[in-house]
C-alpha positions in Angstrom: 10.3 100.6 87.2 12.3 99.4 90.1 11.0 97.8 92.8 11.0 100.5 96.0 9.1 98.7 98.4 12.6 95.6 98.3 14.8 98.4 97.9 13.8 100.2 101.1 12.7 96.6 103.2 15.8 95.2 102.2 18.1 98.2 103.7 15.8 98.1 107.2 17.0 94.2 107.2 20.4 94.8 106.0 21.5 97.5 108.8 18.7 96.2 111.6 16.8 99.8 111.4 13.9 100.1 113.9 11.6 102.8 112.3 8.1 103.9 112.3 6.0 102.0 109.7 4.7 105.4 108.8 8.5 106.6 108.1 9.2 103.6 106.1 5.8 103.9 103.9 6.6 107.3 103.3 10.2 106.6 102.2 9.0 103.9 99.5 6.5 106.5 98.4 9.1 108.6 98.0 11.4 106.0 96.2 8.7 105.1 93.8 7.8 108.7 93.0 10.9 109.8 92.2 11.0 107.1 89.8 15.2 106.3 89.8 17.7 104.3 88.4 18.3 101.1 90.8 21.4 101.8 91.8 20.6 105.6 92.5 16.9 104.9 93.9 19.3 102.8 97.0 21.4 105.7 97.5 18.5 108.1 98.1 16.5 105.4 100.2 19.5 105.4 102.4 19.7 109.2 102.7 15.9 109.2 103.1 15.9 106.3 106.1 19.2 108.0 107.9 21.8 105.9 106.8 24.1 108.1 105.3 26.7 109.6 107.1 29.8 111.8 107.4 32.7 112.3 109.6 35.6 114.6 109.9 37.9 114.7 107.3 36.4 112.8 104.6 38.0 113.2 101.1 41.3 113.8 102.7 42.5 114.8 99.0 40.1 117.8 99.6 40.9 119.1 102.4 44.8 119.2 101.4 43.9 121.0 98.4 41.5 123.5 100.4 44.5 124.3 102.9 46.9 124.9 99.6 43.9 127.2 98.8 43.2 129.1 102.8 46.9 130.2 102.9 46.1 132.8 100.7 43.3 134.4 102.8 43.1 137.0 105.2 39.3 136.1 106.3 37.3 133.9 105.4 33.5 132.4 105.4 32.2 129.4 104.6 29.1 127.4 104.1 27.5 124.5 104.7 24.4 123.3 102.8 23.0 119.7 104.4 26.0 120.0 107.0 24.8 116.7 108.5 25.7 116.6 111.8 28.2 119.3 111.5 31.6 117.2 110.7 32.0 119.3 107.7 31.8 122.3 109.3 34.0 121.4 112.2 36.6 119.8 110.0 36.5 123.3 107.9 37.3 125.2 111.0 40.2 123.0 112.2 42.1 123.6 108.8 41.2 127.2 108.1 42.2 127.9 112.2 46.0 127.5 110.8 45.6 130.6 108.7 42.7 132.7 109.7 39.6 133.0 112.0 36.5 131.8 109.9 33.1 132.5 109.6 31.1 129.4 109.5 27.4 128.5 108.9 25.8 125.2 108.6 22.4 124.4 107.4 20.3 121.1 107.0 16.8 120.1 107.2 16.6 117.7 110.1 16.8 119.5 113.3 17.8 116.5 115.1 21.2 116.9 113.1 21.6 120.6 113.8 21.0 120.1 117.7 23.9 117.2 117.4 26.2 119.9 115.7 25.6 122.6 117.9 26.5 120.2 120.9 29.9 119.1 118.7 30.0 115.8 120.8 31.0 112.8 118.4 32.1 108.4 118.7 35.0 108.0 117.7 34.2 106.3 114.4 33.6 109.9 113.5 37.5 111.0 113.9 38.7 107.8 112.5 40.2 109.9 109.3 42.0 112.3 112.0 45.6 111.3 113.2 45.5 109.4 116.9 48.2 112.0 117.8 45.8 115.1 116.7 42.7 114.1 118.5 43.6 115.6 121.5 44.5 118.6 119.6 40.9 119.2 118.1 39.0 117.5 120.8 38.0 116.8 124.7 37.3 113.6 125.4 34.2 113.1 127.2 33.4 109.8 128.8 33.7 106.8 125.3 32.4 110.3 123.1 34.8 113.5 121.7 33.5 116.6 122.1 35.2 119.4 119.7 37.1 122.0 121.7 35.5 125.7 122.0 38.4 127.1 119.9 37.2 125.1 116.5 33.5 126.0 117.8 33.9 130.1 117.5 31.8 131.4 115.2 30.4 128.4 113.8 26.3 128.7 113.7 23.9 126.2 112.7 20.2 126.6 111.5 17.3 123.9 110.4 16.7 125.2 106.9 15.8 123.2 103.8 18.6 124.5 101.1 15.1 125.7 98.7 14.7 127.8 101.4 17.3 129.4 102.3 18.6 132.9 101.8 21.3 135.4 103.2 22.9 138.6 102.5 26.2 137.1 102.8 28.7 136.3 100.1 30.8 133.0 101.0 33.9 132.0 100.0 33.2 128.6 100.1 30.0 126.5 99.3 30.1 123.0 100.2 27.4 120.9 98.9 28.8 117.4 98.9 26.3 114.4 97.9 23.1 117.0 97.7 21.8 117.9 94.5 21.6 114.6 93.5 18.1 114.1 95.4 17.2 117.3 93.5 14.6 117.5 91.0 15.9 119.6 87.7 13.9 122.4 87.9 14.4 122.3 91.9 19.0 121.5 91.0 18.4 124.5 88.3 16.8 127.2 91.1 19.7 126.0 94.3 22.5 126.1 91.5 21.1 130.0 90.6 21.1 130.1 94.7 24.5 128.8 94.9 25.9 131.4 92.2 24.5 134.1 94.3 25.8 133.3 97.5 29.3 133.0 96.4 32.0 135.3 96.7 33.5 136.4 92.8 36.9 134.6 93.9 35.1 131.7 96.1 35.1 127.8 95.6 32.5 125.7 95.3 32.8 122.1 96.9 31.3 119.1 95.0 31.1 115.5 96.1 33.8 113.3 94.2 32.3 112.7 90.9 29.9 115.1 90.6 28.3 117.3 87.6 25.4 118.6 86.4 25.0 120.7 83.2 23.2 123.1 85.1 26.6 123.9 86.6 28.6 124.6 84.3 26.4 127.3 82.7 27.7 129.5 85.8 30.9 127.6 86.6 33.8 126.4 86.0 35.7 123.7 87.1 38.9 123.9 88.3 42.3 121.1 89.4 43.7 122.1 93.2 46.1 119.4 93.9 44.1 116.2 93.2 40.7 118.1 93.8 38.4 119.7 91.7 36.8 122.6 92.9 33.9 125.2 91.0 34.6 128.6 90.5 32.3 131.4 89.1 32.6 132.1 85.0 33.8 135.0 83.7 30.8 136.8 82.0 32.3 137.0 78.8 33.4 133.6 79.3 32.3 131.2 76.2 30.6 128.4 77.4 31.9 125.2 75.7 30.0 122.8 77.5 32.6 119.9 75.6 35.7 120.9 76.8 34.0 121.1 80.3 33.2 117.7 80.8 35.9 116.3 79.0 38.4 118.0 81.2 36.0 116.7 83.8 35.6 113.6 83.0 38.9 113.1 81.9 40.4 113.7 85.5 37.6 111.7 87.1 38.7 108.4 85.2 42.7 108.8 85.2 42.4 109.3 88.7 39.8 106.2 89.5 42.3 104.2 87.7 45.1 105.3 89.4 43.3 104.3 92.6 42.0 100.7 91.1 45.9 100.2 89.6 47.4 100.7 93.3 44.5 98.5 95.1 45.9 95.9 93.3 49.6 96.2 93.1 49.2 96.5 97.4 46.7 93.3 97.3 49.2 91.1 94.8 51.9 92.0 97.2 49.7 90.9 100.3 50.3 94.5 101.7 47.1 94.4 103.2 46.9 96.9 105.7 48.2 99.3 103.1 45.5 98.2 100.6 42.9 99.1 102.9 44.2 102.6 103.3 43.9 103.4 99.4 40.9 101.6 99.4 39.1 104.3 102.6 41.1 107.1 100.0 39.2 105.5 96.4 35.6 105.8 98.3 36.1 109.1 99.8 36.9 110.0 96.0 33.6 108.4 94.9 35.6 104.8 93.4 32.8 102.7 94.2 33.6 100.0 91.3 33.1 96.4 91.0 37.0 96.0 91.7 37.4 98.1 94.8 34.6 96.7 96.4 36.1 93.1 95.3 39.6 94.3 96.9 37.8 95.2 100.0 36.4 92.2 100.7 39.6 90.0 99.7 41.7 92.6 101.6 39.7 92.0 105.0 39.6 88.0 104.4 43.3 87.6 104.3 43.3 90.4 107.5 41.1 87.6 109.2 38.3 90.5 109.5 35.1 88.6 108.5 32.9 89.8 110.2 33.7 93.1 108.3 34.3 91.3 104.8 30.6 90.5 105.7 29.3 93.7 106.4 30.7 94.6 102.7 29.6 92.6 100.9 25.7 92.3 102.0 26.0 95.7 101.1 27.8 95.0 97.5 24.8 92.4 96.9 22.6 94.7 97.3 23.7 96.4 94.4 25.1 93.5 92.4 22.9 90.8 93.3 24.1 88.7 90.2 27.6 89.5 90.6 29.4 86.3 90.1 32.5 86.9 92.2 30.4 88.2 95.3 28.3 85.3 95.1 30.8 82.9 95.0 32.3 84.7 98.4 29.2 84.6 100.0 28.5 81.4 99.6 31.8 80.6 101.7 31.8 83.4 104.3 27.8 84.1 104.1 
């Protein structure tokens, strides 16, 4: 059993939170209960204290593929479930604006995150995957903070709902439920998938995070290659399920393309194209690469950039995770 009380002390140290004692009791409760993997029992401890974030844009791959995808429409709705702060939503507007007027609806459980994404107002570290020469397309600047403008706003709505919860009469044409039913329980993943099935439209798209499946999916759905994205789409009822060739088609794209990532890192980095290693680098964690040798590319990437303060940052996080690492402590022991 791993040890939740380090796991969730060690993130309030690592990023300096300031949180109720009662909040950060109840979050090691909830660590221990749910009784994780190490490595997954740090991800949901960082959902649970607020760490995790999004911004607009993220998975740029995506969002390529999902205006390939909107040209085709004539209307369109889409939602949202755990829309965070409401990037997502936002970010599906601005696309989908270039071919139709959408219908949008975001949902999360924390009301303080729904009253943020009604407002719309963002830091810049939020935009920092939109082009400096669109900004003042999508947004008014507002003081040091961008607020997005009323055009991208229409008919976007936002509710406080927990995704159990949640019901409507609608049919949507795209689901997004990025980085979400991974803090599911199965029998709670098995009920919001049946949800999920409902609420889509029979040609709609379902949006996974980056390296995502569940088996529970692909008794509904199926997946399928847009571009460099993999979206899910609803079976055909005489369909045959062969779970096999599911996940190996999966799986297989999921590994060719993390290696395509890891294989450019380092061609950029042995040709001390720095700045352009960095780039791929962002592109391979918006895809879900999180592996030993990104993370050890990031870190030699911002060194020879002479960013060390951020090479820090990176890798007290990577010890977290690899605390025996060899090559991380050996950094840390210079930069640390």
């Amino acid at each position: 059993m791993v040890d939740a009380e380090k796991i969730v002390l060690s993130l309030v140290d690592f990023y300096g939170l300031k949180l109720d004692r009662n909040h950060i009791k109840n979050v090691i409760d909830e660590v221990r209960k749910l009784n994780l993997s190490e490595e997954a029992s740090y991800t949901v401890a960082k959902n649970l204290l607020d760490i995790g974030e999004s911004y607009f844009f993220r998975d740029s791959p995506t969002w390529q593929a999902i205006d390939r995808i909107l040209s085709s429409f004539k209307s369109v709705k889409m939602l949202s479930l755990g829309c965070s702060e409401g990037e997502e939503v936002y970010t599906f507007s601005i696309v989908a604006k270039k071919w139709t007027e959408p219908y949008m609806l975001g949902i999360d459980a924390c009301e303080e995150r729904i009253n943020i994404a009604r407002v719309g107002m963002y830091d810049k570290w939020k935009l920092r995957k939109v082009k400096e020469s669109d900004i003042n397309i999508y947004f008014n600047k507002v003081g040091n903070r961008y607020a997005v403008k009323d055009l991208y706003k229409e008919n976007a709505h936002f509710f406080a709902e927990n995704i159990t919860n949640f019901e409507s009469k609608d049919r949507f044409d795209f689901i997004f439920v990025r980085r979400v039913l991974i803090y599911l329980r199965r029998e709670i993943l098995s009920e919001v998938i049946r949800k999920i099935h409902r609420l889509l439209s029979d040609d709609g798209y379902v949006v996974l995070g980056r390296g995502e499946i569940y088996e529970e999916m692909l008794e509904v759905f199926e997946p399928v290659k847009v571009m460099d994205s993999i979206f899910w789409r609803k079976k055909s009822p005489k369909a045959k399920i062969d779970y096999e060739d599911e996940i190996n088609f999966f799986e297989n794209y999921i590994i060719k393309t993390s290696k395509d990532y890891v294989n450019m890192v380092k061609q950029l980095i042995n040709g001390r194209m720095y700045e352009e290693a960095l780039i791929w680098i962002e592109n391979a964690y918006d895809f879900g690469v999180e592996s030993k040798e990104i993370v050890n590319y990031h870190i030699t990437a911002l060194l020879n950039l002479n960013r060390d303060d951020e090479a820090r940052k990176v890798l007290k996080k990577a010890l977290l995770l690899n605390p025996n690492d060899q090559f991380l402590n050996s950094i840390a022991k210079v930069i640390l």
